[in-house]
GULUM-533155 format. One record per residue (C-alpha): residue in one letter; x negated, y negated, z. Coordinates in nm, 3 decimals, decimal comma, padded with zeros to 5 digits. Each point is the difference from the previous one (the first is absolute). Layout:
   rest         X         Y         Z
      A         X         Y         Z
...
This chain:
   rest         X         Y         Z
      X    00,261    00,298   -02,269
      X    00,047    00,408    00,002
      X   -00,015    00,159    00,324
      X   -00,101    00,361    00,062
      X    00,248    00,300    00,050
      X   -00,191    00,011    00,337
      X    00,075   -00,382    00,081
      X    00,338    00,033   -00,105
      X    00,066    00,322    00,241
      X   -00,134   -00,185    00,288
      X    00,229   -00,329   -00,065
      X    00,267    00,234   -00,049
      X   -00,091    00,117    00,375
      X   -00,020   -00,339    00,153
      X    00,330   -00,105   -00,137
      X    00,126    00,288    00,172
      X   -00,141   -00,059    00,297
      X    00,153   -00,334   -00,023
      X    00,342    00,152   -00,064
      X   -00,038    00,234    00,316
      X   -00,146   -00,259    00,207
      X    00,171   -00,297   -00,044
      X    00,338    00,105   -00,177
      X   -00,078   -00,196   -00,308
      X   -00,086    00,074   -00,374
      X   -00,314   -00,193   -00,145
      X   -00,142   -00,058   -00,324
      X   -00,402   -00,059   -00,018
      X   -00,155   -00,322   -00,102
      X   -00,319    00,024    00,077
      X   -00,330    00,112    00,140
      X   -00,236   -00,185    00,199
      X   -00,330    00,155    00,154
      X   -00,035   -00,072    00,322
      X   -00,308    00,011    00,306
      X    00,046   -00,014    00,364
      X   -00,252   -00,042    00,232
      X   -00,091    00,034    00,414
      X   -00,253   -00,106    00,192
      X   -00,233   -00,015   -00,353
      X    00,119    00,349   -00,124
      X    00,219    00,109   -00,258
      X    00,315    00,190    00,167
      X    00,194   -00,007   -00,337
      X   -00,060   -00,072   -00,364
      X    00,216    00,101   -00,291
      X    00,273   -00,111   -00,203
      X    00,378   -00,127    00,097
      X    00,270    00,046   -00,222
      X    00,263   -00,274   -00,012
      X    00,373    00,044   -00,022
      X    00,339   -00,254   -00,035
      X    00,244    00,129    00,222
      X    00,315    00,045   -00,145
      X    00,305   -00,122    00,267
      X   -00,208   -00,018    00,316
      X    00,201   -00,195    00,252
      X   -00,349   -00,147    00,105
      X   -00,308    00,065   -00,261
      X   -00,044   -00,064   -00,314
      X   -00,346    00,198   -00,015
      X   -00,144    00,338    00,137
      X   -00,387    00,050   -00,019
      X   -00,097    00,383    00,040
      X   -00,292    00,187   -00,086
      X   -00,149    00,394    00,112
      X   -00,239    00,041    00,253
      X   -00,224    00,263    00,132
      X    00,158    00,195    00,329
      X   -00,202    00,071    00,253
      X   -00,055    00,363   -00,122
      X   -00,108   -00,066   -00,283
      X    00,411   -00,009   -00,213
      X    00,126   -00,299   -00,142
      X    00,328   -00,189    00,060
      X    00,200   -00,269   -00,109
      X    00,046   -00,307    00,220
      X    00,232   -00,311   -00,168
      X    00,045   -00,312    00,209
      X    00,295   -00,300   -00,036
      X   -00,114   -00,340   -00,110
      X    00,192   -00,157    00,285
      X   -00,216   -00,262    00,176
      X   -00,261    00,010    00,083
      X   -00,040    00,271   -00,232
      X   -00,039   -00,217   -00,343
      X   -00,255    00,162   -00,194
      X   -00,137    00,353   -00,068
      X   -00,318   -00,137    00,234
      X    00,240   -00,060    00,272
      X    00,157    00,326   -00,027
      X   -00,326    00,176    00,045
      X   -00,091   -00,258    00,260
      X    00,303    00,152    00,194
      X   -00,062    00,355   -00,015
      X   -00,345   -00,031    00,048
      X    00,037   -00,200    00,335
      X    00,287    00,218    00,104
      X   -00,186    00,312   -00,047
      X   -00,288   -00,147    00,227
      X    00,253   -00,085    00,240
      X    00,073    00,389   -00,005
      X   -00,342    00,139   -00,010
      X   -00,305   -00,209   -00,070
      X   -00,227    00,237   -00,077
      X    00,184    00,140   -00,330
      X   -00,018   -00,314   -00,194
      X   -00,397    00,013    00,038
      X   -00,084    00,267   -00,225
């Protein structure tokens, strides 16, 4: 499978991320699209990008994907498959439910 320049510039970001967040280096094995919904709406739907963690004392896997800010930029959020994060679903599951927790209104759009 060939990937884009474009695809390949935003893994490149992710793994970074990764690397900043988490003190960890990562190599991508995947993608996996990915829908989260709340109260019958959509909050999120996109595509998470997989990666191996290499030497984590406590993951194996990070799931991270970009996401629309609130005005309107995008950033890069990358979550740690530690349980009961085990899957990319999960990991949106998470940030989705944590964001609501923070303000509910923003997820609704």
């Amino acid at each position: 499978m060939t990937i884009s320049s474009a695809h390949r510039d935003e893994i490149q970001q992710l793994r970074q991320t990764i690397r900043e967040l988490h003190g960890r280096d990562s190599i991508h094995t995947g993608s996996e699209p990915v829908s989260e919904w709340f109260q019958g709406r959509p909050v999120w739907d996109g595509t998470v990008e997989i990666f191996k963690l290499i030497n984590h004392p406590q993951a194996k896997f990070a799931y991270a994907w970009r996401r629309e800010t609130d005005n309107g930029s995008r950033t890069c959020v990358a979550v740690l498959g530690i349980d009961p994060i085990k899957n990319p679903a999960d990991a949106v599951h998470a940030v989705a439910a944590q964001a609501r927790k923070q303000s509910p209104d923003d997820l609704a759009r």
